[in-house]
C-alpha positions as a Markdown table, in Angstrom:
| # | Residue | x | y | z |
|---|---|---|---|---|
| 1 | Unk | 0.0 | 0.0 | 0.0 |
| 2 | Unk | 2.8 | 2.2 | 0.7 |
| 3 | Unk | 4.4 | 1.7 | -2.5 |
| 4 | Unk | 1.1 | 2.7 | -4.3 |
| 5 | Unk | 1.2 | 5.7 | -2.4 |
| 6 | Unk | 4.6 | 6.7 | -3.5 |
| 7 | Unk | 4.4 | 5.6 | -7.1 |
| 8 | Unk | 0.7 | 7.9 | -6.6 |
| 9 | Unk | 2.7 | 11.1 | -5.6 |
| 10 | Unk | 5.6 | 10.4 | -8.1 |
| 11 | Unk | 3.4 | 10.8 | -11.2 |
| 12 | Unk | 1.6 | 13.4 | -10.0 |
| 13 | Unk | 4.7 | 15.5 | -9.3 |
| 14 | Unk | 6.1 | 14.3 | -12.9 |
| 15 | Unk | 2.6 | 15.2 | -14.9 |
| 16 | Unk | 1.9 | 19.0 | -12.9 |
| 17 | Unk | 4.0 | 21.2 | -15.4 |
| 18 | Unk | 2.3 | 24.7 | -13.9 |
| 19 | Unk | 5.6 | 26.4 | -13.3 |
| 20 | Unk | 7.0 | 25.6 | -16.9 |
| 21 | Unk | 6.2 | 28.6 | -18.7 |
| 22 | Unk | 8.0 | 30.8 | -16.4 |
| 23 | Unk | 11.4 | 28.5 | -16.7 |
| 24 | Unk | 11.2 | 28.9 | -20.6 |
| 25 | Unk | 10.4 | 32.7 | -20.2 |
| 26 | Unk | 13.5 | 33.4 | -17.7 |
| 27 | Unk | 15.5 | 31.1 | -20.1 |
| 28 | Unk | 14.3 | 33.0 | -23.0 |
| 29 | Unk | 15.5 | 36.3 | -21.1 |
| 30 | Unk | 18.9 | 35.1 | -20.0 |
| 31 | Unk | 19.7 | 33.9 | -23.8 |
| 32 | Unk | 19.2 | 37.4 | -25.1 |
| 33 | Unk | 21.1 | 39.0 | -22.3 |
| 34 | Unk | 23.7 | 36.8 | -23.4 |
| 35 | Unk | 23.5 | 37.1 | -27.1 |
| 36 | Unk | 22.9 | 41.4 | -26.1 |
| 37 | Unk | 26.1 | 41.3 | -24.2 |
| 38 | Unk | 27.8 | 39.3 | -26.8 |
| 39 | Unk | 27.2 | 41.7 | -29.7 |
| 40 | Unk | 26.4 | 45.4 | -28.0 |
| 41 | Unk | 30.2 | 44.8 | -25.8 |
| 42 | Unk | 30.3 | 48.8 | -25.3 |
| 43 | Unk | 26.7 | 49.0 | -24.3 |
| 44 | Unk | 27.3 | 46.4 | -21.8 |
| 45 | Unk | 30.4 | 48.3 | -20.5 |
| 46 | Unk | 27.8 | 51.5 | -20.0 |
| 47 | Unk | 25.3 | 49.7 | -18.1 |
| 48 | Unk | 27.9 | 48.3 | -15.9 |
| 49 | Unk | 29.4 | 52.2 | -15.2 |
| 50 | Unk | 26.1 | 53.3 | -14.8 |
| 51 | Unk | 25.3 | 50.6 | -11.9 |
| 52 | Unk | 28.8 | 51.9 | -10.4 |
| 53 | Unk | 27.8 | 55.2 | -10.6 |
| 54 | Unk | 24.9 | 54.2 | -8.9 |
| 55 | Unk | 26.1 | 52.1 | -6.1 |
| 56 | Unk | 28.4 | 54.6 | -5.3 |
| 57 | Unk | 26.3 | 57.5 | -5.1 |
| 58 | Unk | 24.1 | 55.6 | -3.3 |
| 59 | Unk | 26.7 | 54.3 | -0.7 |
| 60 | Unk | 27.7 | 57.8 | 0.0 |
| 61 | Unk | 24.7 | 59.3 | 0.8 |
| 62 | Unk | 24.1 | 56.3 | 3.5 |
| 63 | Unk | 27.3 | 57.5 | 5.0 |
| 64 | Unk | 26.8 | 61.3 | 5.2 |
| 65 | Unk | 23.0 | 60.2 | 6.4 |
């Protein structure tokens, strides 16, 4: 009886496929980040001094505060 239970469970964990659209969609945003990155090498390089400008800003205002 306990092995029906677990066989039971085991399909239904195999067959509910509810959070499968939001894998592909985050996998689908990672490969054009990636591709992005790979062509756009300067843009990348802006965003990324942007987000230091940023951070920084934003760690020096919680020090004078």
């Amino acid at each position: 009886m306990q092995n029906m239970w677990r066989l039971l469970i085991g399909l239904l964990v195999w067959s509910d496929q509810r959070g499968q659209d939001l894998i592909e969609y985050a996998m689908i945003a990672g490969f054009i980040a990636v591709v992005s990155g790979m062509f756009m090498p300067n843009v990348s390089n802006d965003v990324s001094m942007v987000f230091s400008k940023i951070a920084s800003a934003m760690t020096s205002s919680a020090a004078t505060s």
